[in-house]
C-alpha positions as CSV (number, residue, x, y, z in Angstrom):
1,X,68.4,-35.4,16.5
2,X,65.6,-37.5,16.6
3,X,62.3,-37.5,14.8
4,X,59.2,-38.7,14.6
5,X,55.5,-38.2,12.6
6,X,52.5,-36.6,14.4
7,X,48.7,-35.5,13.4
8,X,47.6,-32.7,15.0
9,X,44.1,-33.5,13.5
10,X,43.4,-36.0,10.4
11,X,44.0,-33.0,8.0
12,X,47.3,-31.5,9.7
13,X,50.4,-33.3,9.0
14,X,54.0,-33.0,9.9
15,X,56.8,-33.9,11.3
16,X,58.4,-33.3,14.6
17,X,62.2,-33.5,15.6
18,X,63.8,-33.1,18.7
19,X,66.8,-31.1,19.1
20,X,69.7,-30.7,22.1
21,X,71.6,-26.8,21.6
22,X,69.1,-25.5,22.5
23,X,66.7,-28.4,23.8
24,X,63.4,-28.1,21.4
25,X,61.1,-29.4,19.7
26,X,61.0,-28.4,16.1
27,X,57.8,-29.0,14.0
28,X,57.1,-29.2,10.4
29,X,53.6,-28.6,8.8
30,X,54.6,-30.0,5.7
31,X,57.2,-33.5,5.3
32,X,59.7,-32.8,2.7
33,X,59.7,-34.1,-0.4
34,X,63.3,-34.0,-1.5
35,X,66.4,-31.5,-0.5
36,X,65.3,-28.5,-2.0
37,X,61.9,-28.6,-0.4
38,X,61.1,-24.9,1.2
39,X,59.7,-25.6,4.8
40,X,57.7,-24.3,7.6
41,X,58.8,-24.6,11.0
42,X,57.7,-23.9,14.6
43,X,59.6,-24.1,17.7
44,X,58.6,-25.3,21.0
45,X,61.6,-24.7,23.4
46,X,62.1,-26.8,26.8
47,X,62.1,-25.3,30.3
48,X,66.0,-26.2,30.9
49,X,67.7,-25.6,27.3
50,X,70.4,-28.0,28.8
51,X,68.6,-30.6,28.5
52,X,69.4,-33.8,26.2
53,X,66.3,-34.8,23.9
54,X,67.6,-38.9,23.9
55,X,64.5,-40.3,21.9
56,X,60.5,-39.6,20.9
57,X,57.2,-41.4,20.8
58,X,53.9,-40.1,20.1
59,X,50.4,-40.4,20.7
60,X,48.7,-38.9,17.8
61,X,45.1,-39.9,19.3
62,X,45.5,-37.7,22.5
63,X,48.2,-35.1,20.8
64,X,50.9,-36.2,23.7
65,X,55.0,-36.6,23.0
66,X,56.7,-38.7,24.9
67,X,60.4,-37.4,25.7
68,X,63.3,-39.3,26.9
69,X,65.3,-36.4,28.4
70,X,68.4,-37.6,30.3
71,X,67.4,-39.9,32.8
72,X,63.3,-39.4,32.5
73,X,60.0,-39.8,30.8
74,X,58.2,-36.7,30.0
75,X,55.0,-36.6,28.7
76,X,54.3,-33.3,26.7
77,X,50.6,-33.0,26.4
78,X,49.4,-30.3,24.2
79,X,45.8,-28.8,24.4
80,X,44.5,-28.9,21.2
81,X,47.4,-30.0,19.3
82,X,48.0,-28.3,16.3
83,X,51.6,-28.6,14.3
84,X,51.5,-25.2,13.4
85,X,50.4,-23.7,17.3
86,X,52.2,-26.0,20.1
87,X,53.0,-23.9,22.5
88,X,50.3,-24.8,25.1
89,X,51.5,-27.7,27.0
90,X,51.7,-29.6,30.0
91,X,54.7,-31.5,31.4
92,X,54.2,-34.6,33.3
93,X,57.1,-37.0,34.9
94,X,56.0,-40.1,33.7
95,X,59.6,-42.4,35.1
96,X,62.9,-41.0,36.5
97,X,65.4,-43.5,37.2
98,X,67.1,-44.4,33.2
99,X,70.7,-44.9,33.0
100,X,72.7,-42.0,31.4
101,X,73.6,-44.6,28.5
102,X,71.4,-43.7,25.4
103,X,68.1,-45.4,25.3
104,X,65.0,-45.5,23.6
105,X,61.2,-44.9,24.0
106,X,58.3,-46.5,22.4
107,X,54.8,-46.2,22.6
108,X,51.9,-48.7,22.0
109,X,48.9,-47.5,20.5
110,X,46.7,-50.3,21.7
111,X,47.5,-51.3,25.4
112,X,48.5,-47.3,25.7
113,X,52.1,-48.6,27.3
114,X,55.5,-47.2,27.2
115,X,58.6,-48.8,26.4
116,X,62.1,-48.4,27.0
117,X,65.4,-50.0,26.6
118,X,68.4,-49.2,29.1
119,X,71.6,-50.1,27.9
120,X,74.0,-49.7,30.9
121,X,71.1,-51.6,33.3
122,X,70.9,-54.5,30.3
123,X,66.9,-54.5,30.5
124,X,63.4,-53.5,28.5
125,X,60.6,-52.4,31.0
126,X,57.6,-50.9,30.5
127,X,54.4,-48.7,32.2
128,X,51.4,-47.6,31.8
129,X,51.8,-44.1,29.5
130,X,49.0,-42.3,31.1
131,X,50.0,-43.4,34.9
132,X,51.7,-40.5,36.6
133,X,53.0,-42.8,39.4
134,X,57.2,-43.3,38.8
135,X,56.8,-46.6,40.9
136,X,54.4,-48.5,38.6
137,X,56.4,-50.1,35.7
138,X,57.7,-53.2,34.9
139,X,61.0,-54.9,33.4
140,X,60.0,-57.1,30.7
141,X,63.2,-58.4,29.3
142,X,66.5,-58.4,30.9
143,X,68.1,-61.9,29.9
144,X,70.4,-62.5,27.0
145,X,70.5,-58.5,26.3
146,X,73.6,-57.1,25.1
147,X,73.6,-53.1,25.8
148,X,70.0,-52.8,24.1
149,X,69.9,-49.4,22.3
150,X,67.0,-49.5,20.6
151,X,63.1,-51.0,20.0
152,X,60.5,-50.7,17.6
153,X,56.6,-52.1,18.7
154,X,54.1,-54.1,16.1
155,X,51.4,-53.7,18.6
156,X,49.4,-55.5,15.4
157,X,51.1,-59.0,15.6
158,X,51.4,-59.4,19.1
């Protein structure tokens, strides 16, 4: 599973973790504080409960969550966000086209880009995260990359 912190508003916190049997999105209101921690959960399921949740990034700003779901970007955009009401979304295809190795997605805050790395195809490319059009990205990186299965941004210390 794979997880990752959203604000529905500056009050609501949580935490939201994405699951494969059945594909979902699980959402916390409250982040636990140790192992015993009672919790309170809602469930936002996908349209094909086959699919494979791979990695997560969020927008908190725009209440969006970007999913790497087999070979795509999805971005989930939820009308007035909420952690404890999700279930009014829209699905966009934001890239089709990933290897079926194991990738990740990140998201940059400031120049509002997405991220990912593809293992099998050796490379890091990028697009902008709130262009719809599958043919607009770019491969920043693809030299001296050894099956690259993960990144993290510091949109800060460019």
């Amino acid at each position: 599973c794979h997880s990752f912190s959203i604000l529905g508003s500056q009050e609501d916190k949580g935490l939201v973790i994405g699951l494969w049997n059945p594909a979902s999105f699980l959402t916390y209101t409250e982040v636990p504080e140790d192992s015993t921690s009672t919790l309170q959960s809602h469930r936002y399921y996908l349209p094909s409960s086959r699919s494979k949740i791979i990695s997560l990034a969020s927008d908190p700003k725009k209440a969006v969550v970007f999913a790497l779901i087999g070979d795509s970007i999805y971005m989930y955009m939820y009308k007035n966000f909420s952690i404890w009401e999700n279930s009014s979304s829209s699905i966009s295809l934001l890239y089709k086209g990933i290897s079926s190795s194991f990738g990740k997605i990140a998201f940059d805050y400031v120049s509002n880009n997405i991220y990912w790395c593809d293992p099998l195809l050796q490379w890091i490319a990028m697009k902008p995260a709130y262009n719809l059009n599958n043919t607009i990205y770019k491969v920043i990186l693809r030299k001296d990359l050894n099956y690259p299965e993960g990144l993290a941004l510091d949109p800060v210390d460019r």
